[in-house]
C-alpha positions as CSV (number, residue, x, y, z in Angstrom):
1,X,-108.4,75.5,-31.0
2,X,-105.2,76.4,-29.8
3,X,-105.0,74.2,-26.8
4,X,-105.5,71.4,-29.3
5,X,-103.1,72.5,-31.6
6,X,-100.2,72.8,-28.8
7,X,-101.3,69.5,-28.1
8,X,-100.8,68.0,-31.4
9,X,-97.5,69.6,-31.5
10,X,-96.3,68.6,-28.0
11,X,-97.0,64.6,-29.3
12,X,-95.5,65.7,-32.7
13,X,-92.4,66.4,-31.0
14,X,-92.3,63.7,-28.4
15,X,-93.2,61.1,-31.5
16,X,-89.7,62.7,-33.2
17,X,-88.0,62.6,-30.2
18,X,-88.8,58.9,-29.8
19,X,-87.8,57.6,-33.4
20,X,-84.6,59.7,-32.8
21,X,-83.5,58.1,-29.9
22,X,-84.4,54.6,-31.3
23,X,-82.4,55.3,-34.3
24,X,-79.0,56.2,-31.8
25,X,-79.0,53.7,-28.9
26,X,-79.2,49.9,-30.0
27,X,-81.6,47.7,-29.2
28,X,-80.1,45.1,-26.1
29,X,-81.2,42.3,-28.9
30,X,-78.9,44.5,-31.9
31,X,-76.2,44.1,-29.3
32,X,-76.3,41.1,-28.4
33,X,-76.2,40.3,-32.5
34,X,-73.7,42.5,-33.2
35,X,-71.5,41.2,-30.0
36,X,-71.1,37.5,-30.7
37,X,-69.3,38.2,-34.3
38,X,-66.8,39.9,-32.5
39,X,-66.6,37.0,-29.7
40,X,-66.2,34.2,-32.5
41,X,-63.6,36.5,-34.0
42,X,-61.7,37.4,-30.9
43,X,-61.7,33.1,-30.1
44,X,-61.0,32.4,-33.3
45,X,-57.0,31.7,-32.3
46,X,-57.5,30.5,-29.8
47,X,-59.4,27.8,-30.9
48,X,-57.0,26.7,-33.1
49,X,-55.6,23.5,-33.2
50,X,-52.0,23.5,-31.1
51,X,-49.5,21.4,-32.4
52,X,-48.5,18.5,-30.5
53,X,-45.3,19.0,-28.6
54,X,-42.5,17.4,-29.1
55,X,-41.7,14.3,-26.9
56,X,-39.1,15.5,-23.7
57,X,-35.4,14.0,-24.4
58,X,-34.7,11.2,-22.3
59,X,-33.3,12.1,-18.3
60,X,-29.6,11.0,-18.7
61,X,-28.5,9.3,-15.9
62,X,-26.9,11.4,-13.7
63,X,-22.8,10.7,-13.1
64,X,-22.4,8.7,-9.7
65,X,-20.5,10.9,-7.7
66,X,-17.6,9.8,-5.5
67,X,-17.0,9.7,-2.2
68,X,-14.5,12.6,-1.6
69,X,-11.8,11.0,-0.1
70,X,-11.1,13.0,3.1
71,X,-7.1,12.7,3.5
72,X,-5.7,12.3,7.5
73,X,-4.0,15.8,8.4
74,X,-1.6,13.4,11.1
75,X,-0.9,10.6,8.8
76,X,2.2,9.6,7.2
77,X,2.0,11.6,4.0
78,X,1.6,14.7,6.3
79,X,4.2,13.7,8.8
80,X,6.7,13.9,6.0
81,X,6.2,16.8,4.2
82,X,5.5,18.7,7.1
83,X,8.3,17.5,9.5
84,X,11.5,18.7,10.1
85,X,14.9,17.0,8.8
86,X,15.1,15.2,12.2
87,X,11.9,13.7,11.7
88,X,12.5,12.9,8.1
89,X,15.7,11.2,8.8
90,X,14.9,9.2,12.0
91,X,11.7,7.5,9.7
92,X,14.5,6.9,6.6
93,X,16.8,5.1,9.0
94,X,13.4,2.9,10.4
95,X,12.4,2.0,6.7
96,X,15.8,1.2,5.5
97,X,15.9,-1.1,9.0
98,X,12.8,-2.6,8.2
99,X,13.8,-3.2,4.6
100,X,17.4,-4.2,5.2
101,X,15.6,-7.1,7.7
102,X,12.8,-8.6,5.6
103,X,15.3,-8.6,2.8
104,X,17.8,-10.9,4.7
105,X,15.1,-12.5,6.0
106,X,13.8,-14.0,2.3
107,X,17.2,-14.4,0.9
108,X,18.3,-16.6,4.1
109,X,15.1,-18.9,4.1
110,X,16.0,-19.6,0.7
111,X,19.6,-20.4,1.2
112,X,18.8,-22.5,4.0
113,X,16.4,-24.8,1.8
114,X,18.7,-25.1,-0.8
115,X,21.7,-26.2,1.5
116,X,19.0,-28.8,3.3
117,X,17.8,-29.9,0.0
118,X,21.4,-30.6,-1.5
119,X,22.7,-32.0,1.9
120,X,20.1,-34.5,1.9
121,X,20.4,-35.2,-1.8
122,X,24.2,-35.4,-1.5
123,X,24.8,-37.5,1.6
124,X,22.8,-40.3,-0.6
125,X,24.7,-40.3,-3.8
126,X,28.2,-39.7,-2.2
127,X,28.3,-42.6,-0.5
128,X,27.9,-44.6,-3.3
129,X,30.5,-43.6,-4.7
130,X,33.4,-46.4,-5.1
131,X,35.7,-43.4,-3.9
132,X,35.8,-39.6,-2.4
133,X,36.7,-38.5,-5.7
134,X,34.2,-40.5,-7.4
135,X,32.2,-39.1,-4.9
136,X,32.7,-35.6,-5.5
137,X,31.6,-35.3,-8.8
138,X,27.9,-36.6,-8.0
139,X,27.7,-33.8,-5.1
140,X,25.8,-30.8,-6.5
141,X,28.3,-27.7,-7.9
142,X,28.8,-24.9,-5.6
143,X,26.8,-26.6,-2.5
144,X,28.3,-26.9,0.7
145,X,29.0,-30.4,1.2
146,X,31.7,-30.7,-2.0
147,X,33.5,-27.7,-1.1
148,X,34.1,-29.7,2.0
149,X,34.8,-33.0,0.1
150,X,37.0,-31.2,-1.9
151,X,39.1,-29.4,0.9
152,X,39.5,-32.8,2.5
153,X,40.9,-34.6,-0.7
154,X,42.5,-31.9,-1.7
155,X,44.5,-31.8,2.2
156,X,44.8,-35.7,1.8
157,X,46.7,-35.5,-1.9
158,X,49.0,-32.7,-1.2
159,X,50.2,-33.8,2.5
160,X,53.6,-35.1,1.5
161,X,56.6,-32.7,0.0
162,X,54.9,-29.5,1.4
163,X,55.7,-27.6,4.5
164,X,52.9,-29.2,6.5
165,X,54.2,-32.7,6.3
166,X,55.6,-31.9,9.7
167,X,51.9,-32.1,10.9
168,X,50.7,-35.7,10.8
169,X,48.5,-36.3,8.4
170,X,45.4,-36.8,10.3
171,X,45.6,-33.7,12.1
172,X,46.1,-32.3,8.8
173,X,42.9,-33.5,6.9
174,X,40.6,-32.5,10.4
175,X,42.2,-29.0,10.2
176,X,41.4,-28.3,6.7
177,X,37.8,-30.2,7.1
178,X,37.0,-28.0,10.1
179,X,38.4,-24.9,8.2
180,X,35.9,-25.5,5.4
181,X,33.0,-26.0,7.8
182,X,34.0,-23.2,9.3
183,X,33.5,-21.1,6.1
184,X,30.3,-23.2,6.0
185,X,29.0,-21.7,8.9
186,X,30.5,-18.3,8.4
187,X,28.4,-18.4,4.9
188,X,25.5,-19.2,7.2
189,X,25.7,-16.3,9.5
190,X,26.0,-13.8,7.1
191,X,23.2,-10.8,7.4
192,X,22.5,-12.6,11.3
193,X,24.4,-9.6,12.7
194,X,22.3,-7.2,10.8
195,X,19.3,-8.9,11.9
196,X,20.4,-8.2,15.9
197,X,21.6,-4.9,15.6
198,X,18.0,-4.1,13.8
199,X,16.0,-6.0,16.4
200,X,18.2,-4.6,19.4
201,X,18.4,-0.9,18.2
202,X,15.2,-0.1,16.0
203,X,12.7,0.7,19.6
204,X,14.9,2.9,20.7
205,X,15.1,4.7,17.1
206,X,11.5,5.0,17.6
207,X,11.7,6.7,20.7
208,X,13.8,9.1,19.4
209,X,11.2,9.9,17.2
210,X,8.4,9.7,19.9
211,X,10.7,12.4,22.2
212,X,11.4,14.9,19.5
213,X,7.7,14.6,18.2
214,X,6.6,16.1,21.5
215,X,9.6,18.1,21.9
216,X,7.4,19.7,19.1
217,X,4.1,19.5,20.3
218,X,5.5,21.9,23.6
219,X,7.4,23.9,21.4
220,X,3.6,24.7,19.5
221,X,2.1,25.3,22.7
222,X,4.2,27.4,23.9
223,X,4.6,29.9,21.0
224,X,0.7,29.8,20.3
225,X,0.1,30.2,24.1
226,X,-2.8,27.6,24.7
227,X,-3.1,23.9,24.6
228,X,-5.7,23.4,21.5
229,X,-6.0,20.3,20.2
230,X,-5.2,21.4,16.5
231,X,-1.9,22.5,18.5
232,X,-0.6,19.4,19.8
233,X,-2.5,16.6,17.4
234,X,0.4,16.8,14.8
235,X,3.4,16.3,17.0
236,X,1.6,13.9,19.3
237,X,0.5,11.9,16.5
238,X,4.1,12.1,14.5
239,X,5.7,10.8,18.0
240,X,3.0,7.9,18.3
241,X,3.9,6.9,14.5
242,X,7.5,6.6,15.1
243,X,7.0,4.1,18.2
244,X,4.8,2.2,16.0
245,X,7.6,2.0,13.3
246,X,10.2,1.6,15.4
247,X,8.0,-1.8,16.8
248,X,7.2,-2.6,12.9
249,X,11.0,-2.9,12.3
250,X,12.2,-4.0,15.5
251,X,9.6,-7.5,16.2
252,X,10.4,-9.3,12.7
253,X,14.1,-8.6,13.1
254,X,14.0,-10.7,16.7
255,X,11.4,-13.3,15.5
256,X,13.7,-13.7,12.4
257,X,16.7,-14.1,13.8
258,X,15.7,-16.5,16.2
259,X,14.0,-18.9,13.4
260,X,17.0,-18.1,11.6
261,X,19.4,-19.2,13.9
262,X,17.8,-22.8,14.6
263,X,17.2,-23.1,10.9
264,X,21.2,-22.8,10.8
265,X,21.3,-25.3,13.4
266,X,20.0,-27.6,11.6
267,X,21.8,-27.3,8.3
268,X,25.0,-27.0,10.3
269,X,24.3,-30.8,11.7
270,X,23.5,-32.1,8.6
271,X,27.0,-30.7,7.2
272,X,29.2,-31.7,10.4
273,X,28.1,-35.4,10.1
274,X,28.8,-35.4,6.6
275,X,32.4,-33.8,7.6
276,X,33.0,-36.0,10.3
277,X,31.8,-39.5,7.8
278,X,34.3,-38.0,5.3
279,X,37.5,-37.2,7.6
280,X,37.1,-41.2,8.9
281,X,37.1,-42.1,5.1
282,X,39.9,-40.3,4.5
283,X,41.9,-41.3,7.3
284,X,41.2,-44.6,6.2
285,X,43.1,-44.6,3.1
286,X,39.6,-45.1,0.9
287,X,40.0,-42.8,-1.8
């Protein structure tokens, strides 16, 4: 009787025990239920619709970017702010040779053409003229062939009652023509000297240059003690840009003055035959 009643309350107890336990700790199926509220919850935003984004700005184009322009360390620019006053006077004197020449050189091409074009004009109108005088005023003002028609007439009108009438009078009128062609040519060869002195003198300027320019680059080396090339580039180079200016100044001065000259040539024929036409006409008596 006892053994069954400590029996009946051992399964009384474990029975309790059971529903207590069962009451506490979940079901796996509870949890699972009571889990995926929580889930829907906890994706609820994220889930939510993202608003489109806005559409990227256009790439501007970027800027083109230069070449750097690398400037020469032994050029001219260089070779003048960096030389001494030697150097800086001996290329003044080669630019104002080169200058001085290719200035003389324009202005006497143009002379020349306009002393050609009014000889040529004025040996046809003159001598249809009914007289020198007549002649004269159809000659162009200011060229050279009427200031020598008017130095002739002008010996050939005032030959008697003067001091000179002791000199016959055709020695007279081919003195005073070949006075005025001389002033013809003297017109002619004006700058000419220039020209030589320029072509004769302007290589040896540059030379000048070229000796001090290494005079330098020694100098360099021997304060700095070694022969680098950053040592003697500047100096070298500065003496090899004066020989090439001195040759830039020096060729068109010769070249110039020898086309020069034989363009004189040829005006100055043109003029004497016209000065030799005119004395005979004078000397004649047909004025």
């Amino acid at each position: 009787m006892s053994l069954l009643t400590a029996v009946r309350a051992s399964l009384a107890a474990a029975l309790v025990a059971t529903v207590t336990l069962a009451a506490v700790v979940p079901t796996p199926a509870l949890a699972q239920g009571a889990s995926a509220p929580a889930a829907e919850a906890s994706a609820a935003p994220a889930a939510a619709p993202v608003p489109a984004a806005a559409p990227a700005p256009a790439e501007t184009p970027k800027a083109a970017v230069g070449e750097e322009a690398v400037e020469n360390p032994y050029g001219l620019k260089a070779m003048w702010t960096q030389g001494d006053f030697v150097t800086k006077g001996t290329l003044t004197i080669l630019v104002i040779m080169s200058m001085g020449s290719w200035y003389i050189i324009f202005t006497k091409v143009f002379e020349q053409r306009a002393m050609l074009k009014s000889a040529r004009q004025g040996t046809e109108t003159f001598w249809k003229a009914g007289s020198a005088k007549a002649g004269v005023g159809q000659l162009q003002e200011g060229s050279a062939l009427r200031y020598i028609a008017e130095q002739g007439i002008k010996a050939s009108d005032h030959h008697e009652g003067t001091m000179v009438e002791s000199i016959d009078k055709l020695t007279w009128i081919g003195m005073s023509i070949e006075r005025a062609l001389g002033n013809v040519q003297s017109r002619l060869s004006d700058g000419m000297a220039f020209l030589a002195t320029v072509g004769s003198t302007a290589p040896f300027v540059g030379l000048f240059g070229t000796v001090w320019g290494i005079y330098n680059a020694l100098v360099k080396i021997g304060i700095s003690g070694q022969a680098s090339i950053d040592k003697v580039a500047g100096p070298v180079g500065e003496a090899l840009i004066m020989t090439a200016l001195g040759l830039a100044a020096a060729v068109p001065a010769v070249m110039g003055y020898n086309w020069l000259l034989r363009r004189n040539k040829n005006v100055l024929d043109t003029t004497r035959a016209f000065a030799g036409d005119l004395h005979n006409v004078l000397i004649a008596g047909k004025r």
